[in-house]
Every structure is written in structure tokens, then in C-alpha cells.
mmCIF file of the N, C-alpha and C atoms, coordinates in Angstrom:
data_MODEL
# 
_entry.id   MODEL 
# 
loop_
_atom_site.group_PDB 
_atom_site.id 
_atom_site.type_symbol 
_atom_site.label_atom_id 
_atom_site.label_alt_id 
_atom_site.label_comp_id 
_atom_site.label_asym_id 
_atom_site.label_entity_id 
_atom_site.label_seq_id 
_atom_site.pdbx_PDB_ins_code 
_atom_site.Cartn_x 
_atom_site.Cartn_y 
_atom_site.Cartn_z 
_atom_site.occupancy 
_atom_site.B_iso_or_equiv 
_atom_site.pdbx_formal_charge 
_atom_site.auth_seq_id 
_atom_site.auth_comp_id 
_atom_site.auth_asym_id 
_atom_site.auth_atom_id 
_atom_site.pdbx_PDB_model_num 
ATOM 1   N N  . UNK A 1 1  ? -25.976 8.192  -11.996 1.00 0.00 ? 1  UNK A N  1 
ATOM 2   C CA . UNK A 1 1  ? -26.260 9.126  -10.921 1.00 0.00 ? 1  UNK A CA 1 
ATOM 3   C C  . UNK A 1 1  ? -27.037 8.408  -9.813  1.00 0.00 ? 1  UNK A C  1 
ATOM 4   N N  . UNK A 1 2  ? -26.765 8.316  -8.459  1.00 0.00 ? 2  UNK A N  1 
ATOM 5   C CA . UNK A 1 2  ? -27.194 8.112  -7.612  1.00 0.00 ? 2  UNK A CA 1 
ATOM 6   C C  . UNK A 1 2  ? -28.327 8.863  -7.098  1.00 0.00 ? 2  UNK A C  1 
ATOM 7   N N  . UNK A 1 3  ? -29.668 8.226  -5.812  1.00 0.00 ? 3  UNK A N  1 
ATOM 8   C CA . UNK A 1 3  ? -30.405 9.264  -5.738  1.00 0.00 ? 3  UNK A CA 1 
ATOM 9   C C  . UNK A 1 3  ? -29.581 10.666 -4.630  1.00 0.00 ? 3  UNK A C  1 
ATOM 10  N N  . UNK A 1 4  ? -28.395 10.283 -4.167  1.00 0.00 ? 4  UNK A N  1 
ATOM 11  C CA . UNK A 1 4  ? -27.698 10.930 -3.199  1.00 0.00 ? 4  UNK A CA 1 
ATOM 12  C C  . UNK A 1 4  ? -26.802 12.386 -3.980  1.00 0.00 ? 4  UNK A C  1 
ATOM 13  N N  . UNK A 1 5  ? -27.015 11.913 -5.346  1.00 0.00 ? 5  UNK A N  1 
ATOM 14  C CA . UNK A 1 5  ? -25.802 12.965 -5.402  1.00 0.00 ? 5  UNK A CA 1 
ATOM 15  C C  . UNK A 1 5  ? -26.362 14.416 -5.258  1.00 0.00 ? 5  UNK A C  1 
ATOM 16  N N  . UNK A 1 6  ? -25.354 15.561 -5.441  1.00 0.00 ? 6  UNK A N  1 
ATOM 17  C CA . UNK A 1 6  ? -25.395 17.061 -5.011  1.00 0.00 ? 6  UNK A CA 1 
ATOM 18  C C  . UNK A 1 6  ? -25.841 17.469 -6.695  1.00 0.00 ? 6  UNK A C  1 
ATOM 19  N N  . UNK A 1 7  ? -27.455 18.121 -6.623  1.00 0.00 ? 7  UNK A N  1 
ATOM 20  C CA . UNK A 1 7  ? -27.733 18.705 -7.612  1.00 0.00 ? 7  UNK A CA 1 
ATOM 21  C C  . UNK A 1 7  ? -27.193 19.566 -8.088  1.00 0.00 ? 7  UNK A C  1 
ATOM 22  N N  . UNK A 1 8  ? -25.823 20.141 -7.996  1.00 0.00 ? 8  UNK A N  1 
ATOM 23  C CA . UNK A 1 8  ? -25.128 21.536 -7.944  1.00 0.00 ? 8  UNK A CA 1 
ATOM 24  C C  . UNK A 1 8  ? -23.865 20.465 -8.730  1.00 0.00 ? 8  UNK A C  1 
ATOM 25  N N  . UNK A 1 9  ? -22.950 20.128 -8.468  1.00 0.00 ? 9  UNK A N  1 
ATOM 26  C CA . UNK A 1 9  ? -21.498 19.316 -8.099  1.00 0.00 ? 9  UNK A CA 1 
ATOM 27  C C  . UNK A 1 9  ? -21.715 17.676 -8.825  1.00 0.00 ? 9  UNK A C  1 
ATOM 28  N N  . UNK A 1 10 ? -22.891 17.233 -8.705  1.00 0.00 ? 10 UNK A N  1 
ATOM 29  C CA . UNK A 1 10 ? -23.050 15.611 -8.602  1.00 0.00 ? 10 UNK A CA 1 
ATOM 30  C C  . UNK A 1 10 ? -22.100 14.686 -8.175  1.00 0.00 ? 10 UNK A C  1 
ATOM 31  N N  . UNK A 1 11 ? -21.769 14.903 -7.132  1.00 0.00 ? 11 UNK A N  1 
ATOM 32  C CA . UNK A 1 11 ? -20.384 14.463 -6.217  1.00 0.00 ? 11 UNK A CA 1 
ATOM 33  C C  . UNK A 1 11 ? -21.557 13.851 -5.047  1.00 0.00 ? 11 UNK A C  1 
ATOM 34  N N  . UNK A 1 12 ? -21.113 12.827 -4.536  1.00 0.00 ? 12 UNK A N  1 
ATOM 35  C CA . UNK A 1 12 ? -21.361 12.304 -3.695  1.00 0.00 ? 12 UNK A CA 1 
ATOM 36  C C  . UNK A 1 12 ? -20.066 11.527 -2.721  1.00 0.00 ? 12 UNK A C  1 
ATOM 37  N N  . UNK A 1 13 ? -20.260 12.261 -1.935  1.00 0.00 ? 13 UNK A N  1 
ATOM 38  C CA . UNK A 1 13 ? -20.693 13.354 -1.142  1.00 0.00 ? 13 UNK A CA 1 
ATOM 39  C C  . UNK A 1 13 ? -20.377 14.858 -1.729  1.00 0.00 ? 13 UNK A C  1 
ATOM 40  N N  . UNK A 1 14 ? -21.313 15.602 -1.976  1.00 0.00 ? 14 UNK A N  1 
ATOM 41  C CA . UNK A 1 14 ? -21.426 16.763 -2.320  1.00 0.00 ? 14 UNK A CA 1 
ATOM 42  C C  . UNK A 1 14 ? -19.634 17.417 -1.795  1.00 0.00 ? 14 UNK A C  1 
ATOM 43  N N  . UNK A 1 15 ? -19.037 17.929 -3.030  1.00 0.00 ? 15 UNK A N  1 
ATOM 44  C CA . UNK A 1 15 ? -17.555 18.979 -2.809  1.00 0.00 ? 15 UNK A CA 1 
ATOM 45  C C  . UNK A 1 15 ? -17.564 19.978 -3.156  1.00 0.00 ? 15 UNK A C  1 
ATOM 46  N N  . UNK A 1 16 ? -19.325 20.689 -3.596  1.00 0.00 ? 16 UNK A N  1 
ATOM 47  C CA . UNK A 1 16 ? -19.081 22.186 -3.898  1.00 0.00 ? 16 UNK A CA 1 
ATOM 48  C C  . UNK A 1 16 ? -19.666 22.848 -2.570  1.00 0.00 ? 16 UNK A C  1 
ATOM 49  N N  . UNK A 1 17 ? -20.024 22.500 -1.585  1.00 0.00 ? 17 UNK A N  1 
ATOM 50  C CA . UNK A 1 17 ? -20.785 23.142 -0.608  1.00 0.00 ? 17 UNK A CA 1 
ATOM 51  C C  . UNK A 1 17 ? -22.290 23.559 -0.041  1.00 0.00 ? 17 UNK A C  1 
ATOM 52  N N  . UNK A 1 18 ? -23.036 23.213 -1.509  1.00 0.00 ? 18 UNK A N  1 
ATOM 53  C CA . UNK A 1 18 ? -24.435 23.128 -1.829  1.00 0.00 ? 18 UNK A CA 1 
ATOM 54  C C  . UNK A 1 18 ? -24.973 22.718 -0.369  1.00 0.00 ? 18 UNK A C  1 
ATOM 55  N N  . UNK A 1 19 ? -25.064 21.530 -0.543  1.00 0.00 ? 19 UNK A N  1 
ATOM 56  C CA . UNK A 1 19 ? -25.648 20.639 0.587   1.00 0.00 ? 19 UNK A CA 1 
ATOM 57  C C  . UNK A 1 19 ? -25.375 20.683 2.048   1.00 0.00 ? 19 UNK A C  1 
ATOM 58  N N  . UNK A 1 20 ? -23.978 21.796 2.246   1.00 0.00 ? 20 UNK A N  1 
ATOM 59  C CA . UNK A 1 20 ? -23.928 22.063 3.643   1.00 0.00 ? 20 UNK A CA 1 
ATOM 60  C C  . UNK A 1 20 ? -24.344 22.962 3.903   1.00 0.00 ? 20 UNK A C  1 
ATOM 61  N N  . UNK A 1 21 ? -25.126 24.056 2.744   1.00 0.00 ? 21 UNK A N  1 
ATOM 62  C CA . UNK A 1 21 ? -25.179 25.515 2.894   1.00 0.00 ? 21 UNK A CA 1 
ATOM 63  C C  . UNK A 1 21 ? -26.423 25.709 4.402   1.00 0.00 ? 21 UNK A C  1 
ATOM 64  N N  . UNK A 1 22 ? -27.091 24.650 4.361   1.00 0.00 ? 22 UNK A N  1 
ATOM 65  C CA . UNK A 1 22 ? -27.988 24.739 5.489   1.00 0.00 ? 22 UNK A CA 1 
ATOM 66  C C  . UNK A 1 22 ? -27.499 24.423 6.671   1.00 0.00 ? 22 UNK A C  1 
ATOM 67  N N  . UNK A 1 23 ? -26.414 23.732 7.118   1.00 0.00 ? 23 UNK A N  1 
ATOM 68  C CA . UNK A 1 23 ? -26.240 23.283 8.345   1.00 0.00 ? 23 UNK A CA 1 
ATOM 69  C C  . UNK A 1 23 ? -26.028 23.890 9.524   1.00 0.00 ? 23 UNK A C  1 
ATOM 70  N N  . UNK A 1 24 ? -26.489 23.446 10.874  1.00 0.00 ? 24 UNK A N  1 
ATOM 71  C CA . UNK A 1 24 ? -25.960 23.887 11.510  1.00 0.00 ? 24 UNK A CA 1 
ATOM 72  C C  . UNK A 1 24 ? -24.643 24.229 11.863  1.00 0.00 ? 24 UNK A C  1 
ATOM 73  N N  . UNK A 1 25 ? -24.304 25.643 12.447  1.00 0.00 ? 25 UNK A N  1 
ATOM 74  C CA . UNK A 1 25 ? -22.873 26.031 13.057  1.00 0.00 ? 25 UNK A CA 1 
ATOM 75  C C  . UNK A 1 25 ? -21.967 24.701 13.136  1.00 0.00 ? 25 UNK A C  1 
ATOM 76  N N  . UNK A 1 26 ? -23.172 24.621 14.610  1.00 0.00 ? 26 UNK A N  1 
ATOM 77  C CA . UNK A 1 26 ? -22.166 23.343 15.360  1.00 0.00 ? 26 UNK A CA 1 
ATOM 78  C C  . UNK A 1 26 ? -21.824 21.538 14.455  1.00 0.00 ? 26 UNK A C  1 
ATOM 79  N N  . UNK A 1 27 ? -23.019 21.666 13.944  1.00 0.00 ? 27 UNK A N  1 
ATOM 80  C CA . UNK A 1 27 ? -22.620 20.617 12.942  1.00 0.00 ? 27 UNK A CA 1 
ATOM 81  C C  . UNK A 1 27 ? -21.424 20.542 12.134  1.00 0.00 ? 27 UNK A C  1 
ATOM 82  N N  . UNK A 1 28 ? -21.438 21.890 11.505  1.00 0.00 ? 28 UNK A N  1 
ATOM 83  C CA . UNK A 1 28 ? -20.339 22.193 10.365  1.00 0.00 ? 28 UNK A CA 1 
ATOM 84  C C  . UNK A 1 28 ? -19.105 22.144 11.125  1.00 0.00 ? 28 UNK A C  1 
ATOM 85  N N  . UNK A 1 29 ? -18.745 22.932 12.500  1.00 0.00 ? 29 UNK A N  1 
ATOM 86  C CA . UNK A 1 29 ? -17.424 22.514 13.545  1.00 0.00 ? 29 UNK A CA 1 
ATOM 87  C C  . UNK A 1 29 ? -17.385 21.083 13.849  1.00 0.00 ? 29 UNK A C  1 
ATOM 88  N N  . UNK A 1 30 ? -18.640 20.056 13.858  1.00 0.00 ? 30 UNK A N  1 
ATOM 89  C CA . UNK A 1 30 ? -17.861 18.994 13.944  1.00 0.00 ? 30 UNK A CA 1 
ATOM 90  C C  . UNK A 1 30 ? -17.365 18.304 13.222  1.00 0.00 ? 30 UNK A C  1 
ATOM 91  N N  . UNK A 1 31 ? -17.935 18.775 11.798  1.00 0.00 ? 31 UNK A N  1 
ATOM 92  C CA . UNK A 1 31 ? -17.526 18.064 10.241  1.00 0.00 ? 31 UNK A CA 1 
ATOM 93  C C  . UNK A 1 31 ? -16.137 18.343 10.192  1.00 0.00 ? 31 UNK A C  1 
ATOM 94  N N  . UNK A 1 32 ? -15.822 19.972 10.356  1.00 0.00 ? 32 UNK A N  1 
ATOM 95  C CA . UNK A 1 32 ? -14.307 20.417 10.035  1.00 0.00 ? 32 UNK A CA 1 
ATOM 96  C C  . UNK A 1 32 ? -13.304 19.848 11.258  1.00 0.00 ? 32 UNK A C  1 
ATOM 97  N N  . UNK A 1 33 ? -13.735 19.314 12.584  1.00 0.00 ? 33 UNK A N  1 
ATOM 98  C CA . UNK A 1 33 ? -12.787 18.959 13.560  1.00 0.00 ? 33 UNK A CA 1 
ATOM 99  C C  . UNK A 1 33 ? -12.790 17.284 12.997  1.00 0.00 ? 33 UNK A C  1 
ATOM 100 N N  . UNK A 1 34 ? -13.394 16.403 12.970  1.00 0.00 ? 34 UNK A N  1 
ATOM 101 C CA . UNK A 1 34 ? -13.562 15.278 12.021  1.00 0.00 ? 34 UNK A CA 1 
ATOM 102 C C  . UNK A 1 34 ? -12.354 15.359 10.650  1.00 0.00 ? 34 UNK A C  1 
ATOM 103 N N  . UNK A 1 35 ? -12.879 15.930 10.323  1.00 0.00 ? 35 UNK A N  1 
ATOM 104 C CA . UNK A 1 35 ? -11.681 15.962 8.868   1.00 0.00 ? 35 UNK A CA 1 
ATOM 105 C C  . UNK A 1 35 ? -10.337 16.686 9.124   1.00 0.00 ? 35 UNK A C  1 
ATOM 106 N N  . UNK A 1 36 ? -10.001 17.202 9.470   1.00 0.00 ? 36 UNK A N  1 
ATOM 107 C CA . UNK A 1 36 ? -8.740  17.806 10.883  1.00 0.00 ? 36 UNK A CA 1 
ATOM 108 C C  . UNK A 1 36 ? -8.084  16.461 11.368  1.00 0.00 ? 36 UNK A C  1 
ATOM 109 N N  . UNK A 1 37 ? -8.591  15.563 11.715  1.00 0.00 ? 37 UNK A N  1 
ATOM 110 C CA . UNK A 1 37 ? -8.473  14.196 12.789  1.00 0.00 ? 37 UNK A CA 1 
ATOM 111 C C  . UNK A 1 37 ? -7.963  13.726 11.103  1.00 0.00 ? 37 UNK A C  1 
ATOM 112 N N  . UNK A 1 38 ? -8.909  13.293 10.508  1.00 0.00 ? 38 UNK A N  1 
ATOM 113 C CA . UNK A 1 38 ? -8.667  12.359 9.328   1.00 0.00 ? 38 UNK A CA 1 
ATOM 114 C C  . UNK A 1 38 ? -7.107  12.684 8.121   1.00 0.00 ? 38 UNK A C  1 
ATOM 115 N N  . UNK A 1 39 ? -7.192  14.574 8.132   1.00 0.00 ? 39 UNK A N  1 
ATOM 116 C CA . UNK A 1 39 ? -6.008  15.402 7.589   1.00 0.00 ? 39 UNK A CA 1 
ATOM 117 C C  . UNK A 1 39 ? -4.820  14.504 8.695   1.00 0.00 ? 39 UNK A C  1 
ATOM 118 N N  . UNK A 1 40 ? -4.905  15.003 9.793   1.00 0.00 ? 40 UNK A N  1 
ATOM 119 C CA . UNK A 1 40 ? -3.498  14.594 10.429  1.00 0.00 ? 40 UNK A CA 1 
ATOM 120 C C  . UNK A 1 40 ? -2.690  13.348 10.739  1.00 0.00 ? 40 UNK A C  1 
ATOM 121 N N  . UNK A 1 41 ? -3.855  12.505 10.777  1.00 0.00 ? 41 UNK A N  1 
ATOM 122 C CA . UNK A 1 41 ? -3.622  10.951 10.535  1.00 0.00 ? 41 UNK A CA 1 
ATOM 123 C C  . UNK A 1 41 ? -3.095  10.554 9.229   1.00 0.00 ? 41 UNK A C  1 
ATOM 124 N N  . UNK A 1 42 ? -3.170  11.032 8.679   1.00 0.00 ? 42 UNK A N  1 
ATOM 125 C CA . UNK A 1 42 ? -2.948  10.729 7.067   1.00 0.00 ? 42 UNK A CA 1 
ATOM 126 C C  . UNK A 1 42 ? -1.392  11.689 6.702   1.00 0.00 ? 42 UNK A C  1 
ATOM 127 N N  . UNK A 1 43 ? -1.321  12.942 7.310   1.00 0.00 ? 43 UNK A N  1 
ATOM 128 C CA . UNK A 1 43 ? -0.151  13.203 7.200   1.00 0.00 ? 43 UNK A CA 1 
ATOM 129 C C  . UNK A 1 43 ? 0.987   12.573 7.747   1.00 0.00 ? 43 UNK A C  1 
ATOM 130 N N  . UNK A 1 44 ? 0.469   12.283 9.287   1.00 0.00 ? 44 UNK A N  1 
ATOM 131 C CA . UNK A 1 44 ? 1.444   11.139 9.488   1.00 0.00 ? 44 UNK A CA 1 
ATOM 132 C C  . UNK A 1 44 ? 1.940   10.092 9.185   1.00 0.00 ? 44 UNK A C  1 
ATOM 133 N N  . UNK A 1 45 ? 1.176   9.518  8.392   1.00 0.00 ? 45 UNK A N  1 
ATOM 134 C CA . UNK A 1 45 ? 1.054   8.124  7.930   1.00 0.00 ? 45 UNK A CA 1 
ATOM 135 C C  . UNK A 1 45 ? 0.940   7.763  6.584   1.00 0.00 ? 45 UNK A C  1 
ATOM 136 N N  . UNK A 1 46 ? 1.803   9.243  5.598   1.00 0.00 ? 46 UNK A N  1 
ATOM 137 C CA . UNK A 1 46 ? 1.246   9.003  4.261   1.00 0.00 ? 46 UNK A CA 1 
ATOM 138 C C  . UNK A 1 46 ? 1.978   7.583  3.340   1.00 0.00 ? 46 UNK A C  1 
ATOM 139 N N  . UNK A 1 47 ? 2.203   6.767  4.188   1.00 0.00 ? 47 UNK A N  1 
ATOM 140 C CA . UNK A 1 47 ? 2.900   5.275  2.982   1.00 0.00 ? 47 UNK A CA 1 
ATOM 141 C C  . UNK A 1 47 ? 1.850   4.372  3.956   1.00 0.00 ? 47 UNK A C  1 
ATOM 142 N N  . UNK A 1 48 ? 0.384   4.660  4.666   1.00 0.00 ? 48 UNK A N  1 
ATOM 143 C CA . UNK A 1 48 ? -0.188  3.425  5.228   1.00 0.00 ? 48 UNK A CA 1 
ATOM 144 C C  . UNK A 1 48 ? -0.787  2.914  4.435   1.00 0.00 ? 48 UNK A C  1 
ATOM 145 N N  . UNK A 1 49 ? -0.920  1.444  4.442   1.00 0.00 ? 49 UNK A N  1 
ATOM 146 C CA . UNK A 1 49 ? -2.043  0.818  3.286   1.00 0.00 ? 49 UNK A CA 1 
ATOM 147 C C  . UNK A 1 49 ? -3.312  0.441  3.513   1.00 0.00 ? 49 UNK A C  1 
ATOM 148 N N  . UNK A 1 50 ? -4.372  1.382  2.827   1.00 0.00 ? 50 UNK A N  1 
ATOM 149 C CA . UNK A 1 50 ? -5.554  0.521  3.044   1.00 0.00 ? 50 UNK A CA 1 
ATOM 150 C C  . UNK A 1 50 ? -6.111  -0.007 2.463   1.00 0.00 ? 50 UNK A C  1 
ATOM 151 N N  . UNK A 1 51 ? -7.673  -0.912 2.721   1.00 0.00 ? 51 UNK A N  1 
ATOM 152 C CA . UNK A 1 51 ? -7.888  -2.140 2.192   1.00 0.00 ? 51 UNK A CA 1 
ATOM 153 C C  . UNK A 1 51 ? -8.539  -1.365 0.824   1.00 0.00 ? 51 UNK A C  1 
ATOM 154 N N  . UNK A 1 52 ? -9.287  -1.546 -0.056  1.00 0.00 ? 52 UNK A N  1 
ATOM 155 C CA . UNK A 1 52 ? -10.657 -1.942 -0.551  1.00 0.00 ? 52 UNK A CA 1 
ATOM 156 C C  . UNK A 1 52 ? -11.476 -2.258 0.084   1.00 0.00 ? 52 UNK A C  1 
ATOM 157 N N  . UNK A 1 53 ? -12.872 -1.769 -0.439  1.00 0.00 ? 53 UNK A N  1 
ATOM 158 C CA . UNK A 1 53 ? -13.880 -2.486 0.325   1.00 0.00 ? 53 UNK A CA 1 
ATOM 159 C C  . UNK A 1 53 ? -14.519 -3.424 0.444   1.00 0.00 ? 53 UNK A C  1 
ATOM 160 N N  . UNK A 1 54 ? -14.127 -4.129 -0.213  1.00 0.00 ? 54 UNK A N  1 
ATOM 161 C CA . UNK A 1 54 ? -14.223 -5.777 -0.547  1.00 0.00 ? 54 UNK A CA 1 
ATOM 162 C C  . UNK A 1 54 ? -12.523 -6.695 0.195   1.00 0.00 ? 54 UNK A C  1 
ATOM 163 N N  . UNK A 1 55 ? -12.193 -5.857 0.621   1.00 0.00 ? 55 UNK A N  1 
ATOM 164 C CA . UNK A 1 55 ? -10.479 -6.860 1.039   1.00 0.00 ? 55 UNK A CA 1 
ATOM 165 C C  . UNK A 1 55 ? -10.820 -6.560 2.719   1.00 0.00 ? 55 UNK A C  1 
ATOM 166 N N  . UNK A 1 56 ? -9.855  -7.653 3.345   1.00 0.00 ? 56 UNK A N  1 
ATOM 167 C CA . UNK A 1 56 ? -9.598  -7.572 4.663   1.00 0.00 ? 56 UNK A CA 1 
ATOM 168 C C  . UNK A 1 56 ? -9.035  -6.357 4.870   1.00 0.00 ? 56 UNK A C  1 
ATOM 169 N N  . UNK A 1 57 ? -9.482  -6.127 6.388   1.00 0.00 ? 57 UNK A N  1 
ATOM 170 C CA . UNK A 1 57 ? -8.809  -4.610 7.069   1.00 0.00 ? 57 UNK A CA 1 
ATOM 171 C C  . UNK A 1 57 ? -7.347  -4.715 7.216   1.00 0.00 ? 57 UNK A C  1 
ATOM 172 N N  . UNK A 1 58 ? -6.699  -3.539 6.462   1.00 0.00 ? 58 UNK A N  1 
ATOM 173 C CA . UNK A 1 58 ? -5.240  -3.919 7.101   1.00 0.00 ? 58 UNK A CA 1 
ATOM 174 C C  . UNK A 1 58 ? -4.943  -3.483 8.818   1.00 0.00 ? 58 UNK A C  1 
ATOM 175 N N  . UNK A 1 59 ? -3.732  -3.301 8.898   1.00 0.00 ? 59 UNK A N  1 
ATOM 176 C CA . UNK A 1 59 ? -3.636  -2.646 10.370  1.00 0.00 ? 59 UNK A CA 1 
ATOM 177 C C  . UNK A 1 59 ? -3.424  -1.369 10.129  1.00 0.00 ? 59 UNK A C  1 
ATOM 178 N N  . UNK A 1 60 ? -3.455  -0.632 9.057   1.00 0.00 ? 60 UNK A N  1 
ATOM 179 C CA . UNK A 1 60 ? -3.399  0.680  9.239   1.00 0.00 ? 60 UNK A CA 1 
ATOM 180 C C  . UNK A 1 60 ? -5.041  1.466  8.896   1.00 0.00 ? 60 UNK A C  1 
ATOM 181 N N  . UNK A 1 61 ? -5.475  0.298  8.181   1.00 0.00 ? 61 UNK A N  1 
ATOM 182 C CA . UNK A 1 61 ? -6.861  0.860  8.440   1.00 0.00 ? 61 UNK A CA 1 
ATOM 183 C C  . UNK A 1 61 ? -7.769  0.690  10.317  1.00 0.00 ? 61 UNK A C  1 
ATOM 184 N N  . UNK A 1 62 ? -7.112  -0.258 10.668  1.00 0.00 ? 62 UNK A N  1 
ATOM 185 C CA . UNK A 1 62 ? -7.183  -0.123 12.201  1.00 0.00 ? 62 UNK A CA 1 
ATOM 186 C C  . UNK A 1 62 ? -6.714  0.715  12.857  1.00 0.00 ? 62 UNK A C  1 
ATOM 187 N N  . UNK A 1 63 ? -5.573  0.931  12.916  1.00 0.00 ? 63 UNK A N  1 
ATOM 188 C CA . UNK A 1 63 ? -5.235  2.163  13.502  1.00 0.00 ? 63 UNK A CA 1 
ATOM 189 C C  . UNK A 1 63 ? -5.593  3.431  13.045  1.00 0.00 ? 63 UNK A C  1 
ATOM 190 N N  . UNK A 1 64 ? -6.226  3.816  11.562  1.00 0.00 ? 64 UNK A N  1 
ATOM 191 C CA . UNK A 1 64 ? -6.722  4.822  11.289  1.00 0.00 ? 64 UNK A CA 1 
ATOM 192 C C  . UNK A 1 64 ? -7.871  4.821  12.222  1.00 0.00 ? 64 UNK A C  1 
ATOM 193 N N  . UNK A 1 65 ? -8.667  3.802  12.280  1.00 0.00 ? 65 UNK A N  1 
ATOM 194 C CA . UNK A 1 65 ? -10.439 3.843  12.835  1.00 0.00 ? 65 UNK A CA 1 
ATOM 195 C C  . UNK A 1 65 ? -10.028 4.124  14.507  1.00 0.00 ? 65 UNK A C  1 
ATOM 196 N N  . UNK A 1 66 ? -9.328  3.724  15.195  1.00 0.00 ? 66 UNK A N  1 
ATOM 197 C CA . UNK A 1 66 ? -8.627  3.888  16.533  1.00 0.00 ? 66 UNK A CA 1 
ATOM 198 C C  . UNK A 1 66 ? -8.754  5.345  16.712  1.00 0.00 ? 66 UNK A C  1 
ATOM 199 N N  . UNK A 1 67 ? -7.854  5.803  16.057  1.00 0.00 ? 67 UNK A N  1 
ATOM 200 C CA . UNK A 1 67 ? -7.301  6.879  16.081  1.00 0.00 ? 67 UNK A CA 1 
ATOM 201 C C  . UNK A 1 67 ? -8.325  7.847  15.711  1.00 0.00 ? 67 UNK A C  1 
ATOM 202 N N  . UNK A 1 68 ? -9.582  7.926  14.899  1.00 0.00 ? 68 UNK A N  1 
ATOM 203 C CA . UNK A 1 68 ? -10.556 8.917  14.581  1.00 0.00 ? 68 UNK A CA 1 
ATOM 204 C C  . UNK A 1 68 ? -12.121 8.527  15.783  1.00 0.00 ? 68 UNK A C  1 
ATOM 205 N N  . UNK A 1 69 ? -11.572 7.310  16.873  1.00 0.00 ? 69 UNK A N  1 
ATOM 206 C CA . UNK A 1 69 ? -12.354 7.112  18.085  1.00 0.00 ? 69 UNK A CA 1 
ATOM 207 C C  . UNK A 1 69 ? -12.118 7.439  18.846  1.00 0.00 ? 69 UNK A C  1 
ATOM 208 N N  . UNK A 1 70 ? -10.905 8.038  18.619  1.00 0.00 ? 70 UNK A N  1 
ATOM 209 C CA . UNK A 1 70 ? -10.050 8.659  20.178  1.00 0.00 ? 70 UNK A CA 1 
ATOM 210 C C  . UNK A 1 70 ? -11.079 10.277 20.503  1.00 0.00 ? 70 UNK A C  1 
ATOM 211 N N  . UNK A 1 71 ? -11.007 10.326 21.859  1.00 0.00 ? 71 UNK A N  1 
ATOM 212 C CA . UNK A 1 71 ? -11.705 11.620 23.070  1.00 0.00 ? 71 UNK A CA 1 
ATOM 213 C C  . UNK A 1 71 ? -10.256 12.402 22.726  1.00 0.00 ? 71 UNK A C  1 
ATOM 214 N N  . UNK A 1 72 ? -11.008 13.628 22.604  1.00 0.00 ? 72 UNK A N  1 
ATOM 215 C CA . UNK A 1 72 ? -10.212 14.696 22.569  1.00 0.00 ? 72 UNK A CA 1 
ATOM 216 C C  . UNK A 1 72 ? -10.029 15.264 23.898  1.00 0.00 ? 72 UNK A C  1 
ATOM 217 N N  . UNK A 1 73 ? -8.992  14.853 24.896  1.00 0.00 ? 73 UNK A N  1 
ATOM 218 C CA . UNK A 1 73 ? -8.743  15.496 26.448  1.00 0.00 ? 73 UNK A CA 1 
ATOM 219 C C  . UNK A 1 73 ? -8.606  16.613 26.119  1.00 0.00 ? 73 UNK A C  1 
ATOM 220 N N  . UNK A 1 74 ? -9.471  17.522 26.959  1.00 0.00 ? 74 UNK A N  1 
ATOM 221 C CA . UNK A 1 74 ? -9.323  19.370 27.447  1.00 0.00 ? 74 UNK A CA 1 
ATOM 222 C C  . UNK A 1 74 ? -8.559  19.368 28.551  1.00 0.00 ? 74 UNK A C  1 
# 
């Protein structure tokens, strides 16, 4: 057990909700627009390969990180 994990879940990062139960609104909209970005990239791209974290970056882990830096135009 890490000192990070969710006293509820012991998931790190917490997946029962415990640990967000405090957050702000706007925080929590940017968590869910964040993971939205990360969902759709990944649907598009479900045969991309990525590294380990010990291996070189592939190019689809580049273009994943690109792509979750991109400005959302209004």
C-alpha cells in the first residue's frame, strides 16, 4: 500500500469516488473534459502502441500527449 492510496477503494488513483467527494464543481468539469479528450483519442486510435515507462516514447504516445495539449477553439 502506498501512502497515496484511497482509504475507501485502495486504488491509486482512487476509482470509487471517495477522494473526489470534496472537489470543486469546476475542478471535477475539468477532470471529466480531460478524460473525454483521453476517451476519444483512444477510440480513435484503439491498435496505437504505447511505451512502458521505462521504454522510449513511441509516436503514438506523442501524438497522444499532442493531442491532450491541444486548446479547445469556441
Amino acid at each position: 500500500m502506498a501512502l497515496t492510496d484511497c482509504v475507501k477503494c485502495w486504488d491509486t488513483p482512487c476509482t470509487c469516488g471517495w477522494e473526489q467527494r470534496g472537489w470543486l464543481i469546476e475542478n471535477l468539469e475539468k477532470r471529466i473534459k480531460f478524460l473525454q479528450k483521453v476517451l476519444a483519442f483512444t477510440k480513435a486510435n484503439p491498435d496505437a502502441k504505447y511505451s512502458k515507462w521505462d521504454e522510449p516514447e513511441t509516436e503514438d504516445d506523442k501524438r497522444f500527449m499532442e493531442n491532450l495539449r491541444k486548446e479547445e477553439k469556441i
